[in-house]
Structures are given as structure tokens and as C-alpha cells.
C-alpha positions as CSV (number, residue, x, y, z in Angstrom):
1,X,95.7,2.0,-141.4
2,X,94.1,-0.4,-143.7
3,X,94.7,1.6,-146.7
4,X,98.7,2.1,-145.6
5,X,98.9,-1.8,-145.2
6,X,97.7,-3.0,-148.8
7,X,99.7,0.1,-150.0
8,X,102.9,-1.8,-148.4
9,X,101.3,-5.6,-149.6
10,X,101.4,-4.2,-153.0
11,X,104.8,-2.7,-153.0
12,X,106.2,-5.6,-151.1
13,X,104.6,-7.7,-154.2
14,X,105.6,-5.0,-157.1
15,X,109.5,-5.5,-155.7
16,X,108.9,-9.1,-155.1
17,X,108.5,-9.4,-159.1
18,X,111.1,-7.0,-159.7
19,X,113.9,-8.7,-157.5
20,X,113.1,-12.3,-159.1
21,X,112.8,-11.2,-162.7
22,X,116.0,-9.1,-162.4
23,X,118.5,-11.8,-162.7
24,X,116.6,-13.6,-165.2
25,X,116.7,-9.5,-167.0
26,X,120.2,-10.0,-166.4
27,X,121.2,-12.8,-167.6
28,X,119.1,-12.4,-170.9
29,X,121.5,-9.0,-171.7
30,X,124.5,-10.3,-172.7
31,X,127.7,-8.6,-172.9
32,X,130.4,-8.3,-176.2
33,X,129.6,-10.1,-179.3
34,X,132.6,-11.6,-180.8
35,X,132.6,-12.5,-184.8
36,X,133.2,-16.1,-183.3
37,X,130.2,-16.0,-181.0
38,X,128.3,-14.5,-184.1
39,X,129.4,-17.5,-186.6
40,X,128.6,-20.0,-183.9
41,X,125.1,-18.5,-182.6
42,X,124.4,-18.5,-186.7
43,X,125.4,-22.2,-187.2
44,X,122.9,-23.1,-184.5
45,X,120.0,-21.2,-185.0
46,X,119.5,-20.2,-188.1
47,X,116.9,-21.9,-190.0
48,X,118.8,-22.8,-193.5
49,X,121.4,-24.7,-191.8
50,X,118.6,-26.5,-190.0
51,X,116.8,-27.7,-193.0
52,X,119.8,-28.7,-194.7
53,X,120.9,-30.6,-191.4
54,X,117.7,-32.4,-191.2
55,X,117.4,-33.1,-194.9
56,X,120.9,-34.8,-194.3
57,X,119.7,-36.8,-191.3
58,X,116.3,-37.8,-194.0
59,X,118.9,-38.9,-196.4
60,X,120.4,-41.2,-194.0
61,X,117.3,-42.8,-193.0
62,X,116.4,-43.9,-196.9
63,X,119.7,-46.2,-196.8
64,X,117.9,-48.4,-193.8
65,X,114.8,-48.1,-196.7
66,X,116.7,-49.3,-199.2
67,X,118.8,-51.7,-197.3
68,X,115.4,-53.6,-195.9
69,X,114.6,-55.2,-199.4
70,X,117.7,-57.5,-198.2
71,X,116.6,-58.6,-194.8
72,X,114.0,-61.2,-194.3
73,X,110.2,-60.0,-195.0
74,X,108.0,-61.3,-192.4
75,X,104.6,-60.5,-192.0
76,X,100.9,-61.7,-190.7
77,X,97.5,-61.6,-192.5
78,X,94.1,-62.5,-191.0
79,X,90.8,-62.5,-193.1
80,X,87.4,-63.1,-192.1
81,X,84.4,-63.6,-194.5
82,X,81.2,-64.1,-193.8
83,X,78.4,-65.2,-196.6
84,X,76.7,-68.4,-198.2
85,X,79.8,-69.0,-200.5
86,X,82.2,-71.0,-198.3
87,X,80.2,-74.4,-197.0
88,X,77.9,-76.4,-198.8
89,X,75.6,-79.2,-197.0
90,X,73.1,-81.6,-197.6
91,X,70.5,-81.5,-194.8
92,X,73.2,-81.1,-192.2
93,X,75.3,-83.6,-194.2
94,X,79.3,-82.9,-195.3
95,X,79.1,-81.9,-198.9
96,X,79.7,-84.5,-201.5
97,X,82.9,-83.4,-204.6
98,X,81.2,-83.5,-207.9
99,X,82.5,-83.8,-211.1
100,X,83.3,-80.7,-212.7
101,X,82.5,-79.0,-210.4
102,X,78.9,-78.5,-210.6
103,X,76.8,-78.6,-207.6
104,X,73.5,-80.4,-207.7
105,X,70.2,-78.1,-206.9
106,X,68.5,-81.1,-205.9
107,X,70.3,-82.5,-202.8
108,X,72.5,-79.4,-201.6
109,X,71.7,-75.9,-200.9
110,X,73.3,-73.1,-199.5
111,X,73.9,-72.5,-196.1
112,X,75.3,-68.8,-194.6
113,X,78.4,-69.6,-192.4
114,X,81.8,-67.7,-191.8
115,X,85.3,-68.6,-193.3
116,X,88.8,-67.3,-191.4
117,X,92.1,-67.1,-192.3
118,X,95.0,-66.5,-190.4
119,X,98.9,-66.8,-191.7
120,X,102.5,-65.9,-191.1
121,X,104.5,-65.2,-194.5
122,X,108.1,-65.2,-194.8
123,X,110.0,-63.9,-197.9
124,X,113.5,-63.7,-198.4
125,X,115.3,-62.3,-201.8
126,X,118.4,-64.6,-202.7
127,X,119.7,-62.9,-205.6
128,X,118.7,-60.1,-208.2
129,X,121.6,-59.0,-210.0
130,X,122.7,-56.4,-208.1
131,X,119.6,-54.6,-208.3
132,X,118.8,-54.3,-204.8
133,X,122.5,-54.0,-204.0
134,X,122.8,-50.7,-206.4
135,X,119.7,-49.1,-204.5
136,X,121.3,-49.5,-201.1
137,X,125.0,-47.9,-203.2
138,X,122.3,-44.8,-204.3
139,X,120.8,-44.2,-201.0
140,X,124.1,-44.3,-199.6
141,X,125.8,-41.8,-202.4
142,X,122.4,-39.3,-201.7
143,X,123.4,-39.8,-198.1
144,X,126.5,-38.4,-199.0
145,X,125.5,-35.7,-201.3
146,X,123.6,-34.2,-198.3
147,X,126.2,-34.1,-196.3
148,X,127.9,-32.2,-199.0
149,X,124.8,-29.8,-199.1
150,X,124.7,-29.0,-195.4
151,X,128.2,-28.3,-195.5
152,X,127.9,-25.6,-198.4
153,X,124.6,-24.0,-196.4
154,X,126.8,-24.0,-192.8
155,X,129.4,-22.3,-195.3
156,X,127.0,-20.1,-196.7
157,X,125.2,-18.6,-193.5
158,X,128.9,-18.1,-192.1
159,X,129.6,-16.0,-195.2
160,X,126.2,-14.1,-194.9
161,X,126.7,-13.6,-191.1
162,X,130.8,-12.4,-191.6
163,X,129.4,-10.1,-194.0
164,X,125.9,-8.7,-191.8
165,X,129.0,-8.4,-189.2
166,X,131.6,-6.3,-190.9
167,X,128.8,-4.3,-192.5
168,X,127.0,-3.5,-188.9
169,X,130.6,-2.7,-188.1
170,X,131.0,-0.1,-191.1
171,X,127.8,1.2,-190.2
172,X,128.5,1.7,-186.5
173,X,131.8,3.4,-187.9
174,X,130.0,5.6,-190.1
175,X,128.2,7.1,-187.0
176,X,130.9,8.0,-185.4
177,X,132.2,9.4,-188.6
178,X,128.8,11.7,-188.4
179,X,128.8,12.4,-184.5
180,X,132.7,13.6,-185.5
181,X,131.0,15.8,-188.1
182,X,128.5,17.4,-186.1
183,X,131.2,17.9,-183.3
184,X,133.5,20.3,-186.0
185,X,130.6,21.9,-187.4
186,X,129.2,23.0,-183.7
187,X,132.5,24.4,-183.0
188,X,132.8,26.1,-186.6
189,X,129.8,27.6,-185.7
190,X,131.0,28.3,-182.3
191,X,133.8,30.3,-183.7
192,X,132.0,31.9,-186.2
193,X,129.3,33.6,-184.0
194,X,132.1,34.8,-181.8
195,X,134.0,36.3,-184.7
196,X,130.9,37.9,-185.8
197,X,129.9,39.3,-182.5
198,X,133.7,41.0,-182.2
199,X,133.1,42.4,-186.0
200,X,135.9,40.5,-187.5
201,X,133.2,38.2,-189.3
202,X,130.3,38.8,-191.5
203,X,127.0,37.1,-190.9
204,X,127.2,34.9,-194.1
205,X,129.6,33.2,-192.0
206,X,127.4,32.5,-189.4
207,X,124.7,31.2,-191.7
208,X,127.0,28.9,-193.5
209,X,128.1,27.3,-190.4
210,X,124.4,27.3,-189.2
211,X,123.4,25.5,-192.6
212,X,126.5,23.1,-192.4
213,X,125.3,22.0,-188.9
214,X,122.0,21.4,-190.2
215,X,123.0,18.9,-193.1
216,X,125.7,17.1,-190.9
217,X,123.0,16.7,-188.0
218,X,120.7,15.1,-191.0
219,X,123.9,12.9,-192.4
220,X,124.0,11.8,-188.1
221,X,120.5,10.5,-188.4
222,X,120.7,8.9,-191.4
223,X,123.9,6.6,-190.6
224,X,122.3,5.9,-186.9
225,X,119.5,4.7,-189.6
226,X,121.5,2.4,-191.7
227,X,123.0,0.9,-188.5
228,X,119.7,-0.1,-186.9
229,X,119.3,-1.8,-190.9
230,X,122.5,-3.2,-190.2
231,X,121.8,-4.7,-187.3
232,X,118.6,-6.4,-187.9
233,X,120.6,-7.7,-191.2
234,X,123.0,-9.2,-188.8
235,X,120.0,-10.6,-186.2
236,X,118.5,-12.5,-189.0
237,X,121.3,-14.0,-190.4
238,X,122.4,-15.1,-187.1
239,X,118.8,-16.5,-186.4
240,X,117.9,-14.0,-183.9
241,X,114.8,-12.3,-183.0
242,X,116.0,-9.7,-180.6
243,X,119.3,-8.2,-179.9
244,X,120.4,-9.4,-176.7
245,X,123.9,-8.0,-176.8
246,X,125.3,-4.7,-175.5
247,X,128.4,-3.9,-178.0
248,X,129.8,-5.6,-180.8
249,X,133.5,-6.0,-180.9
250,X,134.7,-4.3,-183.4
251,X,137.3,-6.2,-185.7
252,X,137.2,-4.1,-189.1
253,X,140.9,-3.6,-189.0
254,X,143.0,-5.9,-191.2
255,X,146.2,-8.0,-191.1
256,X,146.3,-9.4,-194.3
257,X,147.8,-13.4,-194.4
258,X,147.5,-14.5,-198.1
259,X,148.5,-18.2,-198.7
260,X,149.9,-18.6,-202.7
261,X,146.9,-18.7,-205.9
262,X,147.7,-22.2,-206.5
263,X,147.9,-23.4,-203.0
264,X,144.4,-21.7,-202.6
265,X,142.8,-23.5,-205.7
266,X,144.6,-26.7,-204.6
267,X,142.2,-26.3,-200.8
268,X,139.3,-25.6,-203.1
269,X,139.3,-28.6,-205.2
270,X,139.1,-30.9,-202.0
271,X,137.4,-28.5,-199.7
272,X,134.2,-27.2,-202.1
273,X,131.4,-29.0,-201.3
274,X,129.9,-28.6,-204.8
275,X,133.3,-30.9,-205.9
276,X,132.7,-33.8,-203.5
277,X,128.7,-33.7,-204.3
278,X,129.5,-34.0,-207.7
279,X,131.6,-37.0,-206.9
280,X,128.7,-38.8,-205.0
281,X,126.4,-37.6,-207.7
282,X,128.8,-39.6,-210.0
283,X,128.4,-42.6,-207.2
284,X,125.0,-42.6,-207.4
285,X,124.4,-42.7,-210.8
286,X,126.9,-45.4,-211.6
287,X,124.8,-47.2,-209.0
288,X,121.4,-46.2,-210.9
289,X,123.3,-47.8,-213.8
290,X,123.9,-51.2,-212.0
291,X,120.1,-50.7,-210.7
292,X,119.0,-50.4,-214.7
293,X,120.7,-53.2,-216.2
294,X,119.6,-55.4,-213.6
295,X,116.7,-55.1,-214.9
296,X,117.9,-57.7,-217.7
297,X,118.0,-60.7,-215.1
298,X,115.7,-62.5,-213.0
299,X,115.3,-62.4,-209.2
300,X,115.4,-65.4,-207.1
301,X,113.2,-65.3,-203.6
302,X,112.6,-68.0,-200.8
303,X,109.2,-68.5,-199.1
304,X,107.3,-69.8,-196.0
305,X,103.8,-69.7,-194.7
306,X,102.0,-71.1,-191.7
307,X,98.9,-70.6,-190.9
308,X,94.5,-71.5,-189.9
309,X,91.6,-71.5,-192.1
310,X,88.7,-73.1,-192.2
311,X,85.5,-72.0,-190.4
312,X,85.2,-70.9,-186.6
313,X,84.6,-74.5,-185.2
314,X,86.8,-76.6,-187.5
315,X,90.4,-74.3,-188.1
316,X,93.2,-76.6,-190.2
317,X,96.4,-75.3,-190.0
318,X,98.5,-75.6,-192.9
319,X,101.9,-74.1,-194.0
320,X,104.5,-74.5,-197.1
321,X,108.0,-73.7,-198.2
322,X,109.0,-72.6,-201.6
323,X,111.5,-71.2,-203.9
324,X,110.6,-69.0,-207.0
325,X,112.5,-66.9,-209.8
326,X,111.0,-64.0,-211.5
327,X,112.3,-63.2,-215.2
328,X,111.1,-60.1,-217.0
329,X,110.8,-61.7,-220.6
330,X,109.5,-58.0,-222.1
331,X,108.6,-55.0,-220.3
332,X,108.0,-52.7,-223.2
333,X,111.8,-51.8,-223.6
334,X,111.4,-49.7,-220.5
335,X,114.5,-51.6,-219.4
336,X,116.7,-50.9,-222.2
337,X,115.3,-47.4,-222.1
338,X,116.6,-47.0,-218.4
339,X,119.6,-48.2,-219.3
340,X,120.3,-45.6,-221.9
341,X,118.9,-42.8,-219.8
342,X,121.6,-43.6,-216.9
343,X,124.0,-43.5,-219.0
344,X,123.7,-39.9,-220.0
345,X,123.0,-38.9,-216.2
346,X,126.2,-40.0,-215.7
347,X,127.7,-38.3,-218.5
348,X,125.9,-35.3,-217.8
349,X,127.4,-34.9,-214.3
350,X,130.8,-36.2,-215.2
351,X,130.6,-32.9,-217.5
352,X,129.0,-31.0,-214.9
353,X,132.2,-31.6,-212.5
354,X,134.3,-30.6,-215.0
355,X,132.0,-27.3,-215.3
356,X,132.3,-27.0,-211.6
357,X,136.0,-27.4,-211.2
358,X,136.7,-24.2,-213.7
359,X,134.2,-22.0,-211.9
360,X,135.4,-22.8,-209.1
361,X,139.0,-21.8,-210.0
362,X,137.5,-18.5,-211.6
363,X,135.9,-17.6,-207.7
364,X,139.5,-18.5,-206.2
365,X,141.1,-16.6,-208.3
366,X,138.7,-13.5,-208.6
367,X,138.4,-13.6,-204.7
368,X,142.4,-13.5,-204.2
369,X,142.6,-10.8,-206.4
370,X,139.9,-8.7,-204.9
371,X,141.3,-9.4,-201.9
372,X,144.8,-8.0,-203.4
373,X,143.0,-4.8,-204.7
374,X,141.3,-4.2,-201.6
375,X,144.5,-4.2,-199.4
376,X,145.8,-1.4,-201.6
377,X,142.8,0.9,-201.4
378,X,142.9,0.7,-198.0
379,X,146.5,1.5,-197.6
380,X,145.5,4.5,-200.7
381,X,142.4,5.4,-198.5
382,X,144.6,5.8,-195.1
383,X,147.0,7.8,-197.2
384,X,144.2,9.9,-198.1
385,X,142.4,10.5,-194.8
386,X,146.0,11.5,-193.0
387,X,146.3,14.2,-195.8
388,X,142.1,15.2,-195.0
389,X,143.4,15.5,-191.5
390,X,146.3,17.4,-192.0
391,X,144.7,20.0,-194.6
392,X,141.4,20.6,-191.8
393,X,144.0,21.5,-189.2
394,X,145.8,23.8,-191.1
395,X,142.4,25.5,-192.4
396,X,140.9,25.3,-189.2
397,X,144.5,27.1,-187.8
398,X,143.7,29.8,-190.6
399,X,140.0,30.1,-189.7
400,X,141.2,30.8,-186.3
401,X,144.0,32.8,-186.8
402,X,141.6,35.4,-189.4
403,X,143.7,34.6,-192.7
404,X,141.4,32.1,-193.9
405,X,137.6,31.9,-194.7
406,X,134.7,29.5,-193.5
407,X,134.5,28.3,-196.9
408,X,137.9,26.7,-196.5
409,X,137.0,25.0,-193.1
410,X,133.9,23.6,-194.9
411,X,135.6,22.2,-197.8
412,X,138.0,20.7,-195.3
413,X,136.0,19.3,-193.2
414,X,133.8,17.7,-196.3
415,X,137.1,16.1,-197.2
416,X,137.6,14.4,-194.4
417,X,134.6,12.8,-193.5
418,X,134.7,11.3,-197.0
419,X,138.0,10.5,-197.0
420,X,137.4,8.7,-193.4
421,X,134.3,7.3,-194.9
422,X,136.0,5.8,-197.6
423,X,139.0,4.3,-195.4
424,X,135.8,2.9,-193.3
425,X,134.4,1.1,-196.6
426,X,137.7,0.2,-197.7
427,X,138.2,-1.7,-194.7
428,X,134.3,-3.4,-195.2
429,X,135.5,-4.2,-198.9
430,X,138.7,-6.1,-197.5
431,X,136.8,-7.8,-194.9
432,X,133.7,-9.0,-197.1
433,X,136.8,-10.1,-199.8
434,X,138.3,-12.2,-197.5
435,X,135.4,-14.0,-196.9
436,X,134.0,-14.4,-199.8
437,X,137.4,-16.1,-200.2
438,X,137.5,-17.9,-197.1
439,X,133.3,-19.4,-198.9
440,X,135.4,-19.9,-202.3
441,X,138.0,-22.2,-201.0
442,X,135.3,-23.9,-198.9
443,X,137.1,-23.1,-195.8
444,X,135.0,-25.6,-193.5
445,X,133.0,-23.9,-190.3
């Protein structure tokens, strides 16, 4: 009895578990994957897009940096010595001023005692050219140009997750391709042992279709292969470490929408995020400039203090206002030299847009025309696989009706599965063209 009753406790327990952890199961298996669901899982998880976005939101935080040099400066100081070289007495008496300074070693001597000092500051920058101005413009410009930066990664991980998902989709594809395979060759060697046990085959035939089964069974495991490659391609570049998803939809098929060459280079020049980093590169130099030849004229600062010093028992406060300039009369020409080296930065990336601008048209244009070139090979590729089709039914209808030989159906049947291979990879090529096209143009995600 007592064993039956912690046989029940346990099993009450065991499906205890099982019943809370199956929605939990549940909800972690998740149904279709969509290319949109892809693209957005991607954008928030994967790590590039996160450095970028966090390199942007680092970028941001220099302008307060920068900007602080024009707010007031406030600050407090306190300072406690300690020592024999801060009071001076004569048996107990105030110490006596003497002239020049010099202390006399007959009526005063040392005495160990403790000095404090305690103050508020207050510094305020009036004017310096520009100078501090052109750092807060810079900060601002970098701001910028990371901005630009995490838009080209977010760009770039939805181009590397478009293309992880058209090729698992190929891949998946090319399975079915090699199931198909296997499928004719069982039933060509179906046939051909029943032909050869009626005597209207010889056993060559047999063997052939045995050996044809073997090497599409081996083709079978070797696509199921690649797409287990494909999909762990397509798990990192949407930032996952598991595959939570039961089917993938598949979206492979085309409808081809080309907008005109020039319209498309036209979106590039205002959409690439290379272009507008280049133009807050420009920004930021020009303000480096400012920041340089600042460097020519003085600064003008206000300041305050108020504070105590004086020993433990006899604190005097004090305080003060003033007004000061600072003018560099000769720093080694590093000035000058500043100067002249912001001046070629900017040169350098006013040539570097230019640069930019003509690649980019080169990636527009090359990716329209693949995109052109793949269109037609698939519609050459579909051609092709109807005519596969149509010449393994007719050999098969030979095989079958005893006019035609196994080595016919083989051939046939090798046709095909290229030629349905190739209409598979066709469709990959368009798919991968389009969006290298869509990452040309800078299509924003």
C-alpha cells in the first residue's frame, strides 16, 4: 500500500511538471515564419545593429560633453595640511612681519599646527572665438554620422537576413527536388524488377535502377544537409540561438516591379547612408576648421570664489570676483599646423563624396541589371524544366510501354531534376538581386 501511494505521489508530481511546463512548451514553438517577422526579429536582436544603435546613442551623449564647456563651471575644494610650516609664534605670542621676509631664530620658533581650506569656485567662459561653439557643431555632426552608420548596419543585417531567408528557402526546395528524385527512381526500379521477373527485362536493368536509387538517396541526404546549413545561416543572422519556428513561408516566387535606372539612382543619392555620412563628415570638419583657427584668438572667462582658511580655531572667510583673457602669443606653430591639417580633411572627404556618389551609381546600376538578367533565366529555366517534364513522361510512357530502355528514363530523369534545380536557383538569384538592390538604393528598414 505504501509503495502504490508514493508510486501515485510521484506520478501526480511527474504530470504536475508536465501540465505547467506544457504551455510555456507551447508557447515557445511558434508557428509560420514570415520574411517580415524574419527582418524584424533580425533588426532587434541581432548584435551588429545593437552596437551600432548604442554607438549612436554614445555619440549623442558627447554633444552634452561638448556643450558643458559653455555652461557655468562650479565646483568645491577643501584642503587640510597639517605641519610646522603654517604658524609662527613667539612664546605663545602672534608672530611679528619682518622685513624681507626673514624670520628671526632668536625670538620665534616653530610650532606644529594645522592649516584648512575650504572654497567654492565659479568659472564662466564669455567668449573664445568660436572655438567652443565648433566643438559642440562636431559632436553634433558625429551625432549625426552615427545615425547614418546604424542606418547602413540595420540595412545591412536586413540584406544578410533576406538573403539567409531565400537561400534556406532554395535549400528547403532542393529537398523536395531530391525526395522527388528518390520517388521516380523507386518506382523505375519498381518497374524494372517486375519486367525482369516476366522476362521482358534483363538484369542490367535492374542494377541500373538499383544504382540510380542509391546515388539519388545520397543526393537526398546531402540537400537535407545544406538545409540544416541554411538554417543556422538564417538563425544567426536573425540573432537567434534556437529555431523556435515550425515552417517557413515560402516566398521564392517572383513578381518582378522595376521602378526606371534613373529614378532608382535618384532614391540612392538621398537614401544611401554612406551619402548623408559623408555630408556630416563634411559638417564636422568644417567645424574642426572653425575649432583650429580659433586657436589664433584669445578666450575671455569670468570668475568667483568664496571660501574659509585659516587654522581650526580661527577660519577667515574670504572670496573674490574677476575677469581674465588668455592669448596664445606662440604655441610652436601647432596652430597654424591645425589649421592646414583641417583643411585637407575637408578636402579629402569632399573628394571622398564624390568617390562615393559614382560607386554608388555603379551598385544601382549593376544591381538593376542583375536584376534584369535574372528575370530572364528564370523565365529560360521554367522553359526548360516544362520541356524536362514533358521528355520524362514520354520516356517513362516508352519504358512502360517496352519500346524504350532504362537508359532513357535515367537520362530523363537527370534532366529534370537539374533543370528543376536550376529554375530553384534561378528563383534564389532573382530574389538575392532584388535585394541587394533594395541595400543599393538604401531602401530604409
Amino acid at each position: 500500500m505504501a509503495k502504490a501511494l508514493v508510486r501515485f505521489c510521484g506520478f501526480a508530481v511527474a504530470a504536475g511538471i508536465f501540465l505547467a511546463a506544457g504551455p510555456a512548451l507551447a508557447k515557445d514553438l511558434r508557428g509560420r515564419l514570415t520574411l517580415e517577422e524574419a527582418i524584424q526579429v533580425a533588426l532587434k536582436r541581432n548584435p551588429a545593429v545593437a552596437e551600432s544603435k548604442e554607438r549612436m546613442h554614445a555619440a549623442k551623449e558627447q554633444i552634452g560633453v561638448s556643450r558643458a564647456a559653455l555652461l557655468p563651471q562650479v565646483s568645491f575644494s577643501g584642503t587640510y595640511f597639517y605641519g610646522n610650516a603654517f604658524a609662527r609664534t613667539a612664546r605663545g605670542q602672534a608672530a611679528v612681519a619682518i622685513p624681507g621676509g626673514v624670520s628671526s631664530p632668536i625670538s620665534f620658533e616653530k610650532e606644529i599646527n594645522s592649516f584648512e581650506v575650504y572654497r567654492f569656485s565659479f568659472n564662466q567662459l564669455i567668449y573664445d572665438f568660436g572655438k567652443t561653439t565648433g566643438q559642440v557643431a562636431g559632436s553634433k555632426a558625429q551625432h549625426k554620422q552615427a545615425a547614418a552608420d546604424y542606418a547602413n548596419a540595420r540595412q545591412q543585417v536586413v540584406l544578410d537576413t533576406r538573403t539567409a531567408y531565400f537561400q534556406y528557402l532554395a535549400a528547403k526546395r532542393a529537398v523536395r527536388v531530391a525526395k522527388e528524385n528518390v520517388r521516380q527512381n523507386r518506382e523505375l526500379l519498381k518497374q524494372a524488377k517486375g519486367f525482369y521477373k516476366v522476362g521482358l527485362r534483363a538484369k542490367i536493368d535492374v542494377t541500373k535502377a538499383e544504382a540510380n536509387l542509391a546515388n539519388a538517396e545520397a543526393e537526398l541526404i546531402r540537400a537535407k544537409n545544406l538545409a540544416e546549413v541554411a538554417q543556422v545561416t538564417l538563425m544567426t543572422a536573425m540573432g537567434l540561438k534556437t529555431w523556435p519556428y515550425r515552417e517557413v513561408e515560402d516566398t521564392l516566387e517572383v513578381a518582378p516591379r522595376l521602378l526606371s535606372l534613373e529614378e532608382l539612382k535618384s532614391q540612392a543619392l538621398r537614401q544611401r547612408p554612406e551619402i548623408r555620412r559623408n555630408r556630416y563628415q563634411q559638417e564636422s570638419d568644417k567645424a574642426n576648421l572653425r575649432v583650429a583657427r580659433a586657436g589664433y584668438y584669445p578666450s575671455f572667462n569670468t570668475f568667483a570664489a568664496y571660501g574659509w582658511e585659516g587654522s581650526r580655531n580661527t577660519l577667515d572667510d574670504e572670496w573674490w570676483v574677476g575677469a581674465g583673457v588668455t592669448f596664445p602669443l606662440f604655441e610652436g606653430l601647432s596652430t597654424y599646423h591645425s589649421v592646414r591639417q583641417a583643411k585637407a580633411q575637408l578636402k579629402s572627404t569632399l573628394a571622398n563624396g564624390e568617390s562615393l556618389a559614382l560607386q554608388v551609381m555603379k551598385e544601382v546600376e549593376q544591381s538593376y541589371l542583375d536584376v534584369k538578367s535574372a528575370w530572364e533565366v528564370i523565365k529560360a529555366r521554367a522553359k526548360a524544366k516544362e520541356s524536362a517534364a514533358e521528355n520524362l513522361r514520354l520516356a517513362w510512357g516508352r519504358y512502360r510501354a517496352g519500346v524504350g530502355n532504362i537508359i532513357e528514363v535515367t537520362d530523363a530523369q537527370v534532366q529534370f531534376a537539374r533543370a528543376d534545380l536550376d529554375h530553384v536557383r534561378a528563383l534564389l538569384d532573382y530574389r538575392i538581386a532584388e535585394a541587394r538592390l533594395d541595400k543599393a538604393v538604401g531602401k530604409p528598414f
